[in-house]
DSSP file (Angstrom, degrees, kcal/mol; ACC not computed):
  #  RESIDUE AA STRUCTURE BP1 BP2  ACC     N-H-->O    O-->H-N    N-H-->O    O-->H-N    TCO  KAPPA ALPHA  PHI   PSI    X-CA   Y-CA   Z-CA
    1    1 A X     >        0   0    0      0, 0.0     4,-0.5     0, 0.0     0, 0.0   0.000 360.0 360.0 360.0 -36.6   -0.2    9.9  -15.8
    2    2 A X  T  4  +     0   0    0      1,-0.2     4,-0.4     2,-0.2     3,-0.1   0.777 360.0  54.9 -83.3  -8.5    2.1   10.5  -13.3
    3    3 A X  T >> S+     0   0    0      1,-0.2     3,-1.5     2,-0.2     4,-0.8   0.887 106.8  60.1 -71.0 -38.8   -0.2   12.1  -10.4
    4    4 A X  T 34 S+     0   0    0      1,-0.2    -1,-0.2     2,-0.1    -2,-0.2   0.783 103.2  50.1 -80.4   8.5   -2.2    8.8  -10.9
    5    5 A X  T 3< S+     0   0    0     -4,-0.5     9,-0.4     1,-0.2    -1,-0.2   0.668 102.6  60.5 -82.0 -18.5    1.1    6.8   -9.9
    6    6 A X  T <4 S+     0   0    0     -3,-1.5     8,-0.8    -4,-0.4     2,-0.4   0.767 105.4  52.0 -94.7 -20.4    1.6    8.7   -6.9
    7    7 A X  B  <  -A   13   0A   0     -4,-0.8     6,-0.2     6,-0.2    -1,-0.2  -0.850  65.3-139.8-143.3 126.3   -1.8    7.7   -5.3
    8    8 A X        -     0   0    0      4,-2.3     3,-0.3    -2,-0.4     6,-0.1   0.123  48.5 -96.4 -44.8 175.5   -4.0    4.4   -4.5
    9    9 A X  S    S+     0   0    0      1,-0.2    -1,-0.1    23,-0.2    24,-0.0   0.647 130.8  44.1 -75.3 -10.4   -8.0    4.7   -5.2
   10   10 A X  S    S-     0   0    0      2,-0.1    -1,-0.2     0, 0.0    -2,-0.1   0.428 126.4 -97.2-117.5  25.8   -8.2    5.6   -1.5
   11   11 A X  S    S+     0   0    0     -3,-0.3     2,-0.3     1,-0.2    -2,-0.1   0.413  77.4 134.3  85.3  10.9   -5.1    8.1   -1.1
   12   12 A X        -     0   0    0      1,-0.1    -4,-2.3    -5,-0.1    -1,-0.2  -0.569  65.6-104.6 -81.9 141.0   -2.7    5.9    0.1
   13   13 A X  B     -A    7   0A   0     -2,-0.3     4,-0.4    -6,-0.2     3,-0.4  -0.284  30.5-119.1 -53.0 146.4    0.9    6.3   -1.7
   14   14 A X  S >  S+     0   0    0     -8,-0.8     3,-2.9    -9,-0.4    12,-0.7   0.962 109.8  65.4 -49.9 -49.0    1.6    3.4   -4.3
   15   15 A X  T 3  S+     0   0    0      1,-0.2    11,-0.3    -9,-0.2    -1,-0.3   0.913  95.0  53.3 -54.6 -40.0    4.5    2.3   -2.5
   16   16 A X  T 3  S+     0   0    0     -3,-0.4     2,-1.8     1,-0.1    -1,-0.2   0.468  91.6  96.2 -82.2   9.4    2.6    1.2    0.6
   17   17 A X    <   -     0   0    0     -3,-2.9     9,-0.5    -4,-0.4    -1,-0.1  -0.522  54.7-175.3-107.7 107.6    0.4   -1.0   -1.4
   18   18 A X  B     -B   25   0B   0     -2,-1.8     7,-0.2     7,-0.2    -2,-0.1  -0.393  29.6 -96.2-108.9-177.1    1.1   -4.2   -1.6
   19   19 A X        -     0   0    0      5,-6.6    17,-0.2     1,-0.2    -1,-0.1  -0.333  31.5-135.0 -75.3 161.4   -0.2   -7.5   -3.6
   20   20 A X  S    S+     0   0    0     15,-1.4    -1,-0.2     3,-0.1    16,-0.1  -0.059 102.5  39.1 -82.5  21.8   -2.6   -9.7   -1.5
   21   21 A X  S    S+     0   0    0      3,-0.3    15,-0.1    14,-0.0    -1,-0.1   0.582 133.3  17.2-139.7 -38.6   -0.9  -12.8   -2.4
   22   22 A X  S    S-     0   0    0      2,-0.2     3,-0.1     3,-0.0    -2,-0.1   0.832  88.9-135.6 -96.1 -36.8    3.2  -11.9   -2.5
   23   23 A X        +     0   0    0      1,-0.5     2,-0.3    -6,-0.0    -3,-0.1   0.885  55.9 144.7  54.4  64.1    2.7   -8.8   -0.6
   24   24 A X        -     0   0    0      1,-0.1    -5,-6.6    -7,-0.1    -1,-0.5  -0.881  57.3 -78.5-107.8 167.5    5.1   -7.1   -3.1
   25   25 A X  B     -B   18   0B   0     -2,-0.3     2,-0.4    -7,-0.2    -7,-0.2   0.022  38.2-143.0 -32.3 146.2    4.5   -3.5   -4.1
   26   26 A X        +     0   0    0    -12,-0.7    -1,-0.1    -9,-0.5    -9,-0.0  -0.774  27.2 164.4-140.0 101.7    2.2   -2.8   -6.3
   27   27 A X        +     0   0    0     -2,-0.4     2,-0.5     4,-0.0    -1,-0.1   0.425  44.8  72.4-107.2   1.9    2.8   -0.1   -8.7
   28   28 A X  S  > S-     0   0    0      1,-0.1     4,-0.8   -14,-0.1     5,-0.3  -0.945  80.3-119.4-108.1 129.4    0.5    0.3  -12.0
   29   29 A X  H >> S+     0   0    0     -2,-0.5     4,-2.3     1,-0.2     3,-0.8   0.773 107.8  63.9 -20.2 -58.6   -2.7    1.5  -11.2
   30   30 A X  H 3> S+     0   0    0      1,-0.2     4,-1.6     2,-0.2     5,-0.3   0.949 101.2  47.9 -30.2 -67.4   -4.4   -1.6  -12.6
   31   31 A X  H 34 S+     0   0    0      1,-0.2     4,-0.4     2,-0.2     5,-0.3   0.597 113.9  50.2 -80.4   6.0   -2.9   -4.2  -10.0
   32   32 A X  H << S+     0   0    0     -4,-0.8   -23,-0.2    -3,-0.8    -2,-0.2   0.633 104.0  52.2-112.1  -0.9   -3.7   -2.1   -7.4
   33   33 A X  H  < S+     0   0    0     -4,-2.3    -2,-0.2    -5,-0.3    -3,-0.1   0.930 124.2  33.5 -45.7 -45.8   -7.3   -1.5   -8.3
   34   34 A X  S  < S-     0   0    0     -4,-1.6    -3,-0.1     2,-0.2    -2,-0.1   0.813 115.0-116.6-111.4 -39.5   -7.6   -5.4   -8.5
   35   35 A X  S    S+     0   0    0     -4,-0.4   -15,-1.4    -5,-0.3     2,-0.2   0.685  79.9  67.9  96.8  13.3   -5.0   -6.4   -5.5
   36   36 A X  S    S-     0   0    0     -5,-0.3    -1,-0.3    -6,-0.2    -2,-0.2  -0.921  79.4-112.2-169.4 174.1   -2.8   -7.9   -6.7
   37   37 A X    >>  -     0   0    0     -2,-0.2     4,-1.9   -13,-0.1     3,-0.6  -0.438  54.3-100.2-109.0 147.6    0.5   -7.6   -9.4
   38   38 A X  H >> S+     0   0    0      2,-0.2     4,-1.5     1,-0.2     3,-1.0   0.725 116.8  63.9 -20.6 -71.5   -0.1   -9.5  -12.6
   39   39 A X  H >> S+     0   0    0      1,-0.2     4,-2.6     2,-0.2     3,-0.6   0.932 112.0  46.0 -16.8 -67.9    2.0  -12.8  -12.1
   40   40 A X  H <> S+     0   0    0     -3,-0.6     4,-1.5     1,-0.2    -1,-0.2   0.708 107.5  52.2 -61.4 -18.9   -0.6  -13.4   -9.1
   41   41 A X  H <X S+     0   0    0     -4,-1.9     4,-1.4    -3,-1.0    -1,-0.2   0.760 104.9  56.7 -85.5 -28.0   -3.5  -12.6  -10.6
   42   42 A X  H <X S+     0   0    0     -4,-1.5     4,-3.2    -3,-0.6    -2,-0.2   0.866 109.0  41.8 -54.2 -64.8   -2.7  -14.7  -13.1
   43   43 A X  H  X S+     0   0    0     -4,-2.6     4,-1.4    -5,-0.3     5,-0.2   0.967 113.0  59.0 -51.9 -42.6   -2.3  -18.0  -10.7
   44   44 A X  H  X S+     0   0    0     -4,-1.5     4,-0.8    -5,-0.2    -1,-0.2   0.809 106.2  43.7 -61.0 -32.2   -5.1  -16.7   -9.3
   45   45 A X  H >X S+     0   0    0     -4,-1.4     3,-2.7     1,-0.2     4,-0.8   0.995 112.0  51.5 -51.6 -89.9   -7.0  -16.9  -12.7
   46   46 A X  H 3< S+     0   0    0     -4,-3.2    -2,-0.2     1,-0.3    -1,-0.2   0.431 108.9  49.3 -76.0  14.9   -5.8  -20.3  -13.6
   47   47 A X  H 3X S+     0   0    0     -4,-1.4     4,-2.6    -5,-0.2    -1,-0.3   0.774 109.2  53.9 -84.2 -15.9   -6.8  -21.9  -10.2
   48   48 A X  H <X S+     0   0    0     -3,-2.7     4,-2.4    -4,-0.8    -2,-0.2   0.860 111.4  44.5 -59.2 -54.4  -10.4  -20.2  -10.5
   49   49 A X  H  < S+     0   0    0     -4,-0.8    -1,-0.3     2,-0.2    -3,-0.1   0.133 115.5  47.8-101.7   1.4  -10.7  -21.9  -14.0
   50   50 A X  H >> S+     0   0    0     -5,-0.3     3,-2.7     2,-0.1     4,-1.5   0.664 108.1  54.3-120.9 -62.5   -9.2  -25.5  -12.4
   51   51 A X  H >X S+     0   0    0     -4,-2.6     3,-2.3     1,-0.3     4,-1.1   0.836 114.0  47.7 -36.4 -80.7  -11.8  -24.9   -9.4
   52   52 A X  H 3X S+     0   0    0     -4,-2.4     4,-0.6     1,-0.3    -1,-0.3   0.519 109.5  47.6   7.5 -53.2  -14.5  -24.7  -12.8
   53   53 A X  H <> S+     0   0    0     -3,-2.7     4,-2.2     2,-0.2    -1,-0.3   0.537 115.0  44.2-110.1 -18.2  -13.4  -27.6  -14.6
   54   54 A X  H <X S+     0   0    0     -3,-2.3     4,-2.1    -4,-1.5    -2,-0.2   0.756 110.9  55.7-108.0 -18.4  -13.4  -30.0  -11.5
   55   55 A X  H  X S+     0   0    0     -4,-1.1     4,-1.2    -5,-0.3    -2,-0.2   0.687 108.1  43.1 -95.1 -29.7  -16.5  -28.8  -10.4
   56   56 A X  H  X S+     0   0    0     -4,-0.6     4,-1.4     2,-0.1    -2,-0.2   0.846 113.9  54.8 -79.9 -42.7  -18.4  -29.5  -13.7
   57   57 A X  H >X S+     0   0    0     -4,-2.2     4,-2.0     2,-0.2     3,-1.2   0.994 109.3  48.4 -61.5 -43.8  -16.5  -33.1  -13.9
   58   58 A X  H >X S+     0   0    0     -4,-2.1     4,-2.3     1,-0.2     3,-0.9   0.937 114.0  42.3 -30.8 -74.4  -17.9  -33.7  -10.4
   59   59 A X  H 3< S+     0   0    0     -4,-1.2     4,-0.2     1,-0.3    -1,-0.2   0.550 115.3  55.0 -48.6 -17.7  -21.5  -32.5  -11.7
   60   60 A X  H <X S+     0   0    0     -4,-1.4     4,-2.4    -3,-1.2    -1,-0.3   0.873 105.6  50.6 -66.7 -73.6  -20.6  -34.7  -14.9
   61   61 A X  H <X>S+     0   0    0     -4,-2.0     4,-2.6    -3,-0.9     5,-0.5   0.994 111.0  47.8 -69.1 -59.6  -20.0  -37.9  -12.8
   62   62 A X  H ><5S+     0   0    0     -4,-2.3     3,-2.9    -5,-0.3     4,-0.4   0.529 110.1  49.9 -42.2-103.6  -23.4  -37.7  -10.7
   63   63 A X  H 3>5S+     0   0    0      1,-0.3     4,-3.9    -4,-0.2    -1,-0.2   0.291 112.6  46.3 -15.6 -61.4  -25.2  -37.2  -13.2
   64   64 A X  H 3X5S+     0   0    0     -4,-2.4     4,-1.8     1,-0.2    -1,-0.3   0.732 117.0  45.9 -12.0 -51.7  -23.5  -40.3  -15.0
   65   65 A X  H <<5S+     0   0    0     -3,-2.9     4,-0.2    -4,-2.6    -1,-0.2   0.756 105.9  58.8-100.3 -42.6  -23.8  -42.3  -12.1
   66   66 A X  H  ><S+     0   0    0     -5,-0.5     4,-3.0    -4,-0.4    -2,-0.2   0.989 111.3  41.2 -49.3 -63.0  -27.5  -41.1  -11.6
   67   67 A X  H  X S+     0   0    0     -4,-3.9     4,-1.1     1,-0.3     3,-0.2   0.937 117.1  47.6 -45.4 -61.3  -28.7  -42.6  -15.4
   68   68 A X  H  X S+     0   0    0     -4,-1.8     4,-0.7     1,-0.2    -1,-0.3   0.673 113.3  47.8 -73.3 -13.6  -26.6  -45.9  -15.0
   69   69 A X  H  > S+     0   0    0     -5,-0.2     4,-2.3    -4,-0.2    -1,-0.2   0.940 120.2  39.8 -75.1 -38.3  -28.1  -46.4  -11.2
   70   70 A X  H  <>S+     0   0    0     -4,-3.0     5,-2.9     1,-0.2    -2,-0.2   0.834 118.5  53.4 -80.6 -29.0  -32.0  -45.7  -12.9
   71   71 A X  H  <5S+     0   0    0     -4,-1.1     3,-0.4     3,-0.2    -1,-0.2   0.729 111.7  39.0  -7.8 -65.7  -30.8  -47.8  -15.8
   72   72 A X  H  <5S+     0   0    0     -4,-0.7    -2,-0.2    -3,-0.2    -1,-0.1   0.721 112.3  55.3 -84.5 -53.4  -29.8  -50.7  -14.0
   73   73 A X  T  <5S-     0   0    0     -4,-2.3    -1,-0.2    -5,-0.1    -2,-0.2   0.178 119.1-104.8 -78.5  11.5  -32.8  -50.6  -11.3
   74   74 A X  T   5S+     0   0    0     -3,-0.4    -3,-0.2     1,-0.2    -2,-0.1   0.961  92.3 119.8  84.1  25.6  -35.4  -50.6  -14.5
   75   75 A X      < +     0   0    0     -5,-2.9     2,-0.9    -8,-0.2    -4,-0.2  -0.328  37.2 167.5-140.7  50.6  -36.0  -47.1  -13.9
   76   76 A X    >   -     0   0    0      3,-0.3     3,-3.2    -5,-0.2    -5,-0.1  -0.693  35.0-134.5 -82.2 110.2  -34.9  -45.4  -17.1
   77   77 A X  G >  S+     0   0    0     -2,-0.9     3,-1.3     1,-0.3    -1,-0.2   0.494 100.5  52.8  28.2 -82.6  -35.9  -41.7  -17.4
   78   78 A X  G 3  S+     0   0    0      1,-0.3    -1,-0.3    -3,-0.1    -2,-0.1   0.431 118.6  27.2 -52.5 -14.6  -37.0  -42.0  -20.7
   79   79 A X  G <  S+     0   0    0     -3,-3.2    -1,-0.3     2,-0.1     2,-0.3  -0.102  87.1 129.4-142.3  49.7  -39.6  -45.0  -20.6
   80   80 A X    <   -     0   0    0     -3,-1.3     2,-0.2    -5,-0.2    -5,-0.1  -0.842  63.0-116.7 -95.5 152.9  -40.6  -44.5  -16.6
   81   81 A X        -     0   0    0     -2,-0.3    -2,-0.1     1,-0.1     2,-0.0  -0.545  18.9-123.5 -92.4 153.9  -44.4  -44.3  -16.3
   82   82 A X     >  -     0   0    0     -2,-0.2     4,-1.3     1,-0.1    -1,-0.1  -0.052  29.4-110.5 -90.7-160.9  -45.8  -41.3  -15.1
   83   83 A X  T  4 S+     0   0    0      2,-0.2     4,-0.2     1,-0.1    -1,-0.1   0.423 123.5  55.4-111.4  18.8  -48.1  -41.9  -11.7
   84   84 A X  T  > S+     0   0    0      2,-0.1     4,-1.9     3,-0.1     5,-0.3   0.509 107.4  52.3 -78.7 -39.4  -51.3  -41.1  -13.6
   85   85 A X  H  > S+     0   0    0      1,-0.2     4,-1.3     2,-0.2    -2,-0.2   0.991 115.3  45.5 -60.8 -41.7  -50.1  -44.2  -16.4
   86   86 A X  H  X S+     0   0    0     -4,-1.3     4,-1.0     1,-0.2    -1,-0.2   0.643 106.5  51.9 -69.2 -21.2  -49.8  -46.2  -13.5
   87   87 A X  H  > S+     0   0    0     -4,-0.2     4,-1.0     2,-0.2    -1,-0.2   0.634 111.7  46.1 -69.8 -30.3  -52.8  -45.3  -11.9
   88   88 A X  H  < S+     0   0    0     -4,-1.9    -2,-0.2     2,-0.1    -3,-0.1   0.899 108.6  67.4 -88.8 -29.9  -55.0  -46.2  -15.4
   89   89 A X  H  < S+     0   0    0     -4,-1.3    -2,-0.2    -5,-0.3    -1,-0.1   0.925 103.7  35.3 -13.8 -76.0  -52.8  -49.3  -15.3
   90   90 A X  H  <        0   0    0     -4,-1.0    -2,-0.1     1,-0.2    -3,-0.1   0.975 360.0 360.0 -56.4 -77.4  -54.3  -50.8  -12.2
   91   91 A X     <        0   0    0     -4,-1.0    -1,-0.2    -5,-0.0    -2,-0.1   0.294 360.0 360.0  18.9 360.0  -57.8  -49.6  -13.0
């Protein structure tokens, strides 16, 4: 365990590796596989997962916003005529 403390995956000594986000040291193997020391990875985590969640309510609201526009204009999804009904229509 301790030879793997003494050296990054690419040979570099532990000490000279630091986080990509605090730039502290980064000493268990783990957070320097990944790049950065727990705490940060962490933030890093819950902004990924906030990015997520706002990016499905966006994708939520169109959609919303789509029905009640096709709603509204007579154009509901569900009972619009295809363009062959409309064509036997005329006929």
């Amino acid at each position: 365990m301790k030879a793997s403390r003494q050296n990054g995956l690419d040979g570099t000594p532990l000490a000279n590796v630091r986080c990509g986000r605090c730039h502290k040291p980064l000493k268990v193997p783990e957070s320097v596989m990944r790049g950065f020391g727990p705490i940060c990875w962490g933030k890093i985590q819950a902004w990924n997962r906030k990015e997520e969640a706002e990016a499905d309510d966006e994708l939520a609201v169109r959609r919303l916003r789509e029905e009640i526009s096709e709603q509204v204009n007579g154009n509901d999804i569900r009972e619009r005529e295809s363009p062959r009904q409309k064509m036997a229509a005329t006929k």
